[in-house]
Z-matrix of the N, CA and C atoms (Angstrom, degrees):
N
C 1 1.426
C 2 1.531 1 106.49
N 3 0.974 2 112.95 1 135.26
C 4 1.932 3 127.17 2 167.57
C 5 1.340 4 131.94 3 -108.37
N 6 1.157 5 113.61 4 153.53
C 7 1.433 6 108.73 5 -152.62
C 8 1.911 7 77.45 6 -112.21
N 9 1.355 8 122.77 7 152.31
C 10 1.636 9 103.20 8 -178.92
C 11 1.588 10 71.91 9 -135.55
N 12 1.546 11 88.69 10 154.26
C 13 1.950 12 112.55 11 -178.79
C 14 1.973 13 93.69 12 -115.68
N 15 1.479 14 81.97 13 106.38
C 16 1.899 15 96.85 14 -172.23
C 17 1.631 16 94.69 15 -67.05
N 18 0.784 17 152.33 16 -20.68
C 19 1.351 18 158.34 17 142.51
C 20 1.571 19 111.37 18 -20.99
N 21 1.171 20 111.83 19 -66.70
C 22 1.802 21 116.03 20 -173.75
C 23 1.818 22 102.52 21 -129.55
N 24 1.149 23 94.69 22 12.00
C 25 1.627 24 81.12 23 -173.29
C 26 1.267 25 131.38 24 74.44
N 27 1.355 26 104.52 25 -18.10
C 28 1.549 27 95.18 26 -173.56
C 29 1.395 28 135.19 27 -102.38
N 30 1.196 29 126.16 28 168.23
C 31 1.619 30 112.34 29 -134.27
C 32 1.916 31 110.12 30 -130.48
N 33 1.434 32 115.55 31 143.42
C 34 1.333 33 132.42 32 -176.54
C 35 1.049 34 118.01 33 -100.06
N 36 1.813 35 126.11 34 126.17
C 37 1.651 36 93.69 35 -179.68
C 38 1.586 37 85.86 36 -99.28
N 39 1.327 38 82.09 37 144.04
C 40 1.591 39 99.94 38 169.76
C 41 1.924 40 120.61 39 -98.72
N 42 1.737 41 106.23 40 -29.29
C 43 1.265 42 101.55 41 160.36
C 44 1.470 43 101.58 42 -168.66
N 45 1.445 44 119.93 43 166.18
C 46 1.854 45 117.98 44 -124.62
C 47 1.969 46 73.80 45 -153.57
N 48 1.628 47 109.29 46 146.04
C 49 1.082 48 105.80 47 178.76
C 50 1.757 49 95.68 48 -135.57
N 51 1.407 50 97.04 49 114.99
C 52 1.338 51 110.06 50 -147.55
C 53 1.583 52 95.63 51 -104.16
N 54 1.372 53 117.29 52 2.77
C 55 1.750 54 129.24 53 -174.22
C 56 1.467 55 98.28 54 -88.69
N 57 1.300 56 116.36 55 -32.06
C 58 1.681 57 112.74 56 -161.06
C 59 1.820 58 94.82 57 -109.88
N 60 1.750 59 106.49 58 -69.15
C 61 1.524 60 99.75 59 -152.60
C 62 1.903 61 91.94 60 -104.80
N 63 1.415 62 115.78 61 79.03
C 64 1.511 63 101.92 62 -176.15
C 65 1.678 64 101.76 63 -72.50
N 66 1.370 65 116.92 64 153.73
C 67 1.513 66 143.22 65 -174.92
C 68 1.952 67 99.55 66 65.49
N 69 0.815 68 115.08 67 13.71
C 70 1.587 69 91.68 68 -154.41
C 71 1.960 70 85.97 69 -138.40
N 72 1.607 71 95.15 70 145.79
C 73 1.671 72 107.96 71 174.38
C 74 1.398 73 120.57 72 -84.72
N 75 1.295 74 118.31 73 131.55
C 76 1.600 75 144.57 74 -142.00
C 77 1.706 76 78.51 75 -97.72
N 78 1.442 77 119.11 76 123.35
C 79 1.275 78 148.60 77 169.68
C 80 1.584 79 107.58 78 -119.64
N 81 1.623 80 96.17 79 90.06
C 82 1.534 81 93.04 80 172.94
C 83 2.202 82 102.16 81 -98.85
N 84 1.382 83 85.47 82 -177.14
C 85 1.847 84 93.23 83 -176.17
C 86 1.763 85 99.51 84 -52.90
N 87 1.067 86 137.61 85 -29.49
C 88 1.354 87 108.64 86 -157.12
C 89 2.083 88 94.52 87 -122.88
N 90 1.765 89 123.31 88 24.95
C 91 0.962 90 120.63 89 147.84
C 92 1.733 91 82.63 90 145.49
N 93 1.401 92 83.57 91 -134.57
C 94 1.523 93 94.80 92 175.65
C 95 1.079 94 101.93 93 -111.87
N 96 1.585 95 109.79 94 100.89
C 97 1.226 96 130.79 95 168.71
C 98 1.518 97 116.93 96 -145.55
N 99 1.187 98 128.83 97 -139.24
C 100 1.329 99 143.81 98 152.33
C 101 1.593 100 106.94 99 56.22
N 102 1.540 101 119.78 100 33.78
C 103 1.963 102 108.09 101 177.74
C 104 1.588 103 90.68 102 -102.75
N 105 1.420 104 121.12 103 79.07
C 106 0.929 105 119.85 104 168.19
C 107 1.524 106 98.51 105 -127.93
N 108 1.407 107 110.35 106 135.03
C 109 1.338 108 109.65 107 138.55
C 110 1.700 109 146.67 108 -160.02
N 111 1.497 110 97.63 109 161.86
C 112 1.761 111 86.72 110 -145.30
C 113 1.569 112 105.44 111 -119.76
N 114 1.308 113 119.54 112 150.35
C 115 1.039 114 128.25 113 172.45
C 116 1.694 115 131.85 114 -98.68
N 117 1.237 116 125.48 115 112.24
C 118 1.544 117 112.44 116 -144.76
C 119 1.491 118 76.89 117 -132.97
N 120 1.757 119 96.17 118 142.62
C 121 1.684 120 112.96 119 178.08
C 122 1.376 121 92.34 120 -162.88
N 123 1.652 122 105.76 121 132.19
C 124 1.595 123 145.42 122 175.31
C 125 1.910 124 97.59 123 -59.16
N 126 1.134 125 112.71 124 141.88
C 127 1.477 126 123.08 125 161.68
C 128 1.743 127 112.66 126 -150.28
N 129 1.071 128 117.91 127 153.57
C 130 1.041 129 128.18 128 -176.85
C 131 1.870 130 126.28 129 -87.37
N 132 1.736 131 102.42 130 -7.87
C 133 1.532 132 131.11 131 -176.89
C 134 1.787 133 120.42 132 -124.93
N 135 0.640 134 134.24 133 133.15
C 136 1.276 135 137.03 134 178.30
C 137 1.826 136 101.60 135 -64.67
N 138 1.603 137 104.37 136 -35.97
C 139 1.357 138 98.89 137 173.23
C 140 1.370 139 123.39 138 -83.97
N 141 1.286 140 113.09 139 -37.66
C 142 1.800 141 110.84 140 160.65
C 143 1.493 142 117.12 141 -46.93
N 144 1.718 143 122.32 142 -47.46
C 145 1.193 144 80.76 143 146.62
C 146 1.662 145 158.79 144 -176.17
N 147 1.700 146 83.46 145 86.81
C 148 1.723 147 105.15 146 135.53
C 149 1.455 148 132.66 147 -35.24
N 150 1.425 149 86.60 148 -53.41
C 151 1.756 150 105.71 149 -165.51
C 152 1.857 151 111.82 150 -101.30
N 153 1.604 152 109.07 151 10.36
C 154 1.149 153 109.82 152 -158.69
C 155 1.396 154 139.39 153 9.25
N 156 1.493 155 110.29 154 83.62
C 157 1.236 156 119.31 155 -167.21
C 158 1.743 157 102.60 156 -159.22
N 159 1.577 158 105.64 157 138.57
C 160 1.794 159 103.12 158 -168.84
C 161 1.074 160 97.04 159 93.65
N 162 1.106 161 143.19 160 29.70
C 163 1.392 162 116.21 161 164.96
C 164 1.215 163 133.84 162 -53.54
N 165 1.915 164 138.30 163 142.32
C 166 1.066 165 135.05 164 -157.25
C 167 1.606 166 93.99 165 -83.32
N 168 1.552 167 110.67 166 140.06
C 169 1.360 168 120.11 167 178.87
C 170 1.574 169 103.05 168 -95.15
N 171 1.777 170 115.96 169 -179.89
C 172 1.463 171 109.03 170 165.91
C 173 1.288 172 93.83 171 -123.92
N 174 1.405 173 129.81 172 177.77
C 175 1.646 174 107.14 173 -18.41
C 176 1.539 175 89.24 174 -79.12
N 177 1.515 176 110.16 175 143.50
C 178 1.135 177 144.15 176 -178.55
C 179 1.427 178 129.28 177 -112.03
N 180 1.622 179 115.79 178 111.83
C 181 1.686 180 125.93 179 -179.69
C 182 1.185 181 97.05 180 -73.22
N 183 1.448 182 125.01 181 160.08
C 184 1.543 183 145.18 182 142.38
C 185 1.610 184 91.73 183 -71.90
N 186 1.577 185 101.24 184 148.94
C 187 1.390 186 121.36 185 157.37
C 188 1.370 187 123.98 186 -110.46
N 189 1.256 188 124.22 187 19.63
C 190 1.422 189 139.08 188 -170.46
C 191 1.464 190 98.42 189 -142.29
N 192 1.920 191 124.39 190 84.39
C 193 1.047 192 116.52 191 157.54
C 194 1.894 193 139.31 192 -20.11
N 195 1.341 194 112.43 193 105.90
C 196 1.577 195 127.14 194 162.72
C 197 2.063 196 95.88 195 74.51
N 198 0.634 197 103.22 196 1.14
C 199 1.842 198 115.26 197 169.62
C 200 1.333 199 127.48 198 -167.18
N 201 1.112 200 127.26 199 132.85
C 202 1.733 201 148.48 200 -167.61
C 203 1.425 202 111.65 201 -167.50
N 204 1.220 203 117.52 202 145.41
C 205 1.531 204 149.48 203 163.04
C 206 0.979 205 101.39 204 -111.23
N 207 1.475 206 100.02 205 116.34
C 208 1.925 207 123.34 206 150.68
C 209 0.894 208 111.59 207 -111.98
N 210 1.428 209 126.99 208 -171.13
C 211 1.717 210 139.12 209 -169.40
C 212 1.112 211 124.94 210 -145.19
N 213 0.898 212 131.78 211 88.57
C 214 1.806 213 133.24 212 158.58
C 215 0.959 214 108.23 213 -48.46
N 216 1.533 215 102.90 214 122.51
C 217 2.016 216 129.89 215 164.16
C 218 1.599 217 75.73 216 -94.83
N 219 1.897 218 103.07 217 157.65
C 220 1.463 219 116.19 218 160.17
C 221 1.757 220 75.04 219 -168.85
N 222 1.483 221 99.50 220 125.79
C 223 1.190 222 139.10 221 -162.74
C 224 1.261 223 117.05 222 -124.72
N 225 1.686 224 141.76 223 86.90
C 226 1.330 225 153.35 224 -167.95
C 227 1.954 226 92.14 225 -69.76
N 228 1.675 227 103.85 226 105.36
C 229 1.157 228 99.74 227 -173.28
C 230 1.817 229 112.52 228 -63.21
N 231 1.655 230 110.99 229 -18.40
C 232 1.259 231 105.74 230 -146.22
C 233 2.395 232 98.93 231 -92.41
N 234 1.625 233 89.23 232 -8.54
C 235 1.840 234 86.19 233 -162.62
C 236 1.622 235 69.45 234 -125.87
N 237 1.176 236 144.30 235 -15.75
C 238 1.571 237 124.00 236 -177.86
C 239 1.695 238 102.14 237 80.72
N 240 1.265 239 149.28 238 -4.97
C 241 1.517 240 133.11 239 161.68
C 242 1.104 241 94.22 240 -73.15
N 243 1.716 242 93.61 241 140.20
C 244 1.227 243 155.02 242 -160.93
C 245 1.902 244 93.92 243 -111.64
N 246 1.602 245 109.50 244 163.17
C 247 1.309 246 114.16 245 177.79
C 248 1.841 247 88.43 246 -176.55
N 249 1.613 248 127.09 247 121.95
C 250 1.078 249 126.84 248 177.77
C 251 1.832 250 94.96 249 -121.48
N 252 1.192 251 110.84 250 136.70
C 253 1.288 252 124.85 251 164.36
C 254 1.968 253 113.12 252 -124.12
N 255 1.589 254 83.94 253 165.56
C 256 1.477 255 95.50 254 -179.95
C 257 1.671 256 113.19 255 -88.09
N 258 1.196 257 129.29 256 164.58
C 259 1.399 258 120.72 257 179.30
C 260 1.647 259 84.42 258 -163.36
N 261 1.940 260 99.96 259 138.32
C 262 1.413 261 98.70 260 -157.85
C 263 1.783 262 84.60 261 -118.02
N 264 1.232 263 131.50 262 111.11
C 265 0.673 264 128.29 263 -172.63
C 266 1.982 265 102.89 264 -85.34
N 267 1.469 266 114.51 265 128.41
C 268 1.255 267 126.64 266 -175.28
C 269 1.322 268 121.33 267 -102.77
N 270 1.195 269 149.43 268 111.32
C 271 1.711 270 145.38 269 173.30
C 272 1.508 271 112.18 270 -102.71
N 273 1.029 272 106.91 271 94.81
C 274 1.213 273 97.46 272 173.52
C 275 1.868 274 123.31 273 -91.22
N 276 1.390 275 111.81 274 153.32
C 277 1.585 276 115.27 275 -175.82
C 278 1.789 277 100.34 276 -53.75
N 279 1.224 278 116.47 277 165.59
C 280 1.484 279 128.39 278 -169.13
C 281 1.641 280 83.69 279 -99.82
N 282 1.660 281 123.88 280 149.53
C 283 1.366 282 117.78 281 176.04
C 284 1.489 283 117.31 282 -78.72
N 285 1.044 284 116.77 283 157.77
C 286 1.579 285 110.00 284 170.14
C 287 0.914 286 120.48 285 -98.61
N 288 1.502 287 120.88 286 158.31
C 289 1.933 288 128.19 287 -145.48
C 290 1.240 289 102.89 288 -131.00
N 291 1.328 290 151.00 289 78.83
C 292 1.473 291 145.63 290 -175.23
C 293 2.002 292 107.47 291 -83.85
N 294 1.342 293 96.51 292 93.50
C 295 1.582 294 115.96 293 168.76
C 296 0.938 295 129.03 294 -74.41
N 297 1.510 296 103.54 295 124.65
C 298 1.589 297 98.94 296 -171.91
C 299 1.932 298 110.95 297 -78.92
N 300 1.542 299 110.56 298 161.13
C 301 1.342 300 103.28 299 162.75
C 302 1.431 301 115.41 300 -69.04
N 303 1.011 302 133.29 301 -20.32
C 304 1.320 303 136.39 302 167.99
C 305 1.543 304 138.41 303 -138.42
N 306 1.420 305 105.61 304 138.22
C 307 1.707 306 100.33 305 170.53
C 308 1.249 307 133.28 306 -145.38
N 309 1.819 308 110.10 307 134.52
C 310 1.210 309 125.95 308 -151.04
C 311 1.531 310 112.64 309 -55.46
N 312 1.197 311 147.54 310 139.44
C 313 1.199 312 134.51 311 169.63
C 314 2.256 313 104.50 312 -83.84
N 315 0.392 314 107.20 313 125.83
C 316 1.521 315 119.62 314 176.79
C 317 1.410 316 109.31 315 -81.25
């Protein structure tokens, strides 16, 4: 990743992904950018995860009928920050359909 000085253009690497393109500059879609990468896992606790541990498996029930909060960890494998958010998980009822016995053709 590069840091670019809009001033002269010219550019810093700030971090180098030496697993995929060793000696050579990482050209992601929007320049030289994008040597990030992150590891993101579902939990059901704000403290699971803190402590990354419990991770939510699939396929996966809610345990809190038609509403629940889980948490996304997303974890920059290469500097180790961490970032947990809330995610409100919503269920809503299916609508109801009152059918007629019959219908007119027009």
């Amino acid at each position: 990743m590069y840091e670019i000085n809009p001033k002269n253009l010219s550019t810093k690497t700030i971090l180098t992904n030496p697993r995929i393109f060793p000696n050579a500059a990482w050209w992601g879609a929007a320049g030289k950018h994008e040597a990030i990468k992150l590891q993101e896992d579902l939990f059901e606790s704000y403290e699971d995860a803190q402590n990354n541990v419990n991770v939510i498996t699939f396929p996966y029930q809610n345990r809190t009928p038609f509403k629940q909060t889980i948490y996304l960890r997303s974890e920059n494998i290469y500097t180790g920050e961490t970032k947990i958010v809330s995610i409100d998980l919503v269920i809503n009822p299916a609508p109801r359909v009152e059918l007629e016995k019959e219908y007119p053709l027009l």
